[in-house]
N, C-alpha and C positions, 0 to 999 in steps of 0.2 A: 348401508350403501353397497353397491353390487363394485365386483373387483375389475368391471368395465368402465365402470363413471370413472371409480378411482384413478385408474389410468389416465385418463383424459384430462381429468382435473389435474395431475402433477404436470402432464406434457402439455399443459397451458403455463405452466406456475414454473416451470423451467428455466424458462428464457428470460424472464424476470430476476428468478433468485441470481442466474446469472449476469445477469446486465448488473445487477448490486453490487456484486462483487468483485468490481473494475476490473484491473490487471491488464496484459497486453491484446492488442485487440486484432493484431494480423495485418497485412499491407493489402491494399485498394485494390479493386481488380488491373493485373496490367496489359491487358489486351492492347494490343497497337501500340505500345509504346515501345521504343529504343533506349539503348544504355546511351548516356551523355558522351558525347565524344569528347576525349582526355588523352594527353601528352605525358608519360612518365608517370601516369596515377595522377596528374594533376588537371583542371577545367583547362582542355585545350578554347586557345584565342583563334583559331582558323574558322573558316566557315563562316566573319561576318560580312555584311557586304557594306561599306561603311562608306559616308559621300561627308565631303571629296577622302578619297582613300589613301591612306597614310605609307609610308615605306616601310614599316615594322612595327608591330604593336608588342608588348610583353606586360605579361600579368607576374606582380612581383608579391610576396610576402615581409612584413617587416614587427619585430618587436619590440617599444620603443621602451620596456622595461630597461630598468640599469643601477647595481648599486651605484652606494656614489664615487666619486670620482672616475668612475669609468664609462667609457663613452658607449654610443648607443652601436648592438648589431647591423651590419650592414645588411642592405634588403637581399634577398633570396628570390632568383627568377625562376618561377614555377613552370611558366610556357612561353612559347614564342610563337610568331609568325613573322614570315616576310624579311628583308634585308634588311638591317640598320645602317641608317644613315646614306640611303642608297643614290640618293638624289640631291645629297647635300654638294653644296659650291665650297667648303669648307668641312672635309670630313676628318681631319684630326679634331675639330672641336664641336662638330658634333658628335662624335665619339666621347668625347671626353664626357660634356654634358647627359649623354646619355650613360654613362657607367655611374658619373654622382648623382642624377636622378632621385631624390626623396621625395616624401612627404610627412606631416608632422602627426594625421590623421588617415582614417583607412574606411575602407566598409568589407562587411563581411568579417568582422572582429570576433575574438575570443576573447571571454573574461576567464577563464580558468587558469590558476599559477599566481604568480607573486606577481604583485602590484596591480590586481585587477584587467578592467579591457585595453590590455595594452596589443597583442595581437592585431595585425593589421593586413588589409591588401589596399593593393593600388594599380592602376595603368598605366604603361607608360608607351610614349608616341613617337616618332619620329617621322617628319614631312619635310623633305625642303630641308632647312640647314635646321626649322622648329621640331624642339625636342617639348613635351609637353606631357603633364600628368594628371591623372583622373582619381580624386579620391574621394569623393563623393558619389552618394546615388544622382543625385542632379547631375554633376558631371560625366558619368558614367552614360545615361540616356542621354544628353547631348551628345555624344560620339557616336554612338550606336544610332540613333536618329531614327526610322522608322523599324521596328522591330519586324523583321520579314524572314527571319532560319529561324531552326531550331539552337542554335549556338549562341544565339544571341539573345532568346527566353532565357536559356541556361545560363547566360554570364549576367543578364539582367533578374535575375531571382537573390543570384547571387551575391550582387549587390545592396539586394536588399536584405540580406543577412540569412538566408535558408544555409545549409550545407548539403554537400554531396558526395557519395562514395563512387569512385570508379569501378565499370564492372560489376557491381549491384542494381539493377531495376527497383528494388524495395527503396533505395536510398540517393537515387539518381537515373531519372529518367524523361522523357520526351515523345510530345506527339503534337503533330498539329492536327488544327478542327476545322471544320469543313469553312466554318467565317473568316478565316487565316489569322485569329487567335491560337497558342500553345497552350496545351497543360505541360507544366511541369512538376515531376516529384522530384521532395526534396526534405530535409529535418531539420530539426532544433534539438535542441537540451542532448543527454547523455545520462547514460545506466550507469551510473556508479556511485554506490553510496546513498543511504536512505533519502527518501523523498526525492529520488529526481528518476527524469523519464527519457528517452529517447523517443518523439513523435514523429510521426509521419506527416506531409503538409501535400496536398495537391494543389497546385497553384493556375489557375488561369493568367496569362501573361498576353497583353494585347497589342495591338500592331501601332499603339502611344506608348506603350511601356507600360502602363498599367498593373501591379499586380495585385492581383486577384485571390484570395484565401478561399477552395471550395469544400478543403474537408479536410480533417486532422484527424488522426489513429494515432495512439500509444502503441509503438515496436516492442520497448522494451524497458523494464523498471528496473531501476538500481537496487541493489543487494545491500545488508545492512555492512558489509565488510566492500573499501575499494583498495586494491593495489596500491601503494605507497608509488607518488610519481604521477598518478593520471586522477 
């Protein structure tokens, strides 16, 4: 066999033995897309247009992990928008109710750490004297109501449990399509420690709320040693 077939036959046989051989696969092209717009590093709540519209919305964090006898962390406000309690007839007490504000359940949860998915987010409202919270996906699209920004793909992806990095397009980004459907990037899992991955997720997000899965890439695979703590 001439040392010209040969060639040809391996630069066929290439991209296969590669494909074989899994491992990280690179992030989707990101032509046209924008970085997530974020408050402090965290999914900023501005930018939604929300009917009837509320006097302050706030995206909180909570852990509902605890040994025993001790009581549960208070929630942790990630972002804000707009005045609290702005229009309230009663605003020591809507004050009030809006600083105790929980929930018992969240979306957008982490299972990693002690006691499993205890990790949580939630929303929180304020209209009129009504303070009110969103922790579910169902609830979450009911407030948001027809998906028409980019901020509101991104906090409804979100909900649906993707995660996002600020400031990285590989792991948090946005575009709308010509139908006024979004794609959004977005991840799952995490490189640490054998057998886990960090993948990439492109998401179609529709103007029902709808999400959409249109492609998944592996970023990055965990290493047989993880840091102590993560």
């Amino acid at each position: 066999m001439n040392i010209h077939r040969l060639r040809r036959l391996f630069s066929l046989a290439l991209p296969l033995m590669l494909a074989g051989c899994g491992g990280p696969e690179g992030s989707v092209d990101l032509t046209g897309y924008s970085e997530i717009a974020c408050t402090d590093q965290n999914i900023s709540v501005s930018g939604l247009t929300l009917t009837p519209e509320p006097d302050f919305v706030q995206l909180r964090f909570f852990d509902s992990y605890k040994e025993d006898g001790q009581a549960p962390t208070p929630p942790l406000s990630l972002s804000s928008s707009g005045q609290p309690c702005a229009t309230a007839t009663d605003v020591p007490a809507c004050t009030a109710a809006l600083e105790n504000a929980i929930a018992t359940s969240g979306f957008q949860y982490s299972c990693m750490g002690k006691g499993g998915c205890t990790k949580h987010h939630f929303l929180v409202t304020t209209r009129g004297d009504e303070v009110k919270t969103y922790s579910t996906k169902a609830e979450v699209q009911q407030l948001l109501g027809t998906v028409d920004t980019e901020q509101e793909a991104v906090l409804k992806a979100f909900a649906d449990n993707y995660s996002f990095v600020c400031g990285n397009k590989e792991q948090g980004a946005v575009k709308k399509n010509e139908d006024g459907s979004f794609n959004v990037i977005g991840t799952n899992g995490y490189a640490c420690g054998p057998g886990t991955e960090l993948t990439q997720h492109v998401l179609k997000v529709t103007a029902s709320g709808e999400v959409q899965e249109l492609e998944t890439r592996v970023l990055e695979e965990g290493t047989s040693v993880c840091p102590a703590g993560q």
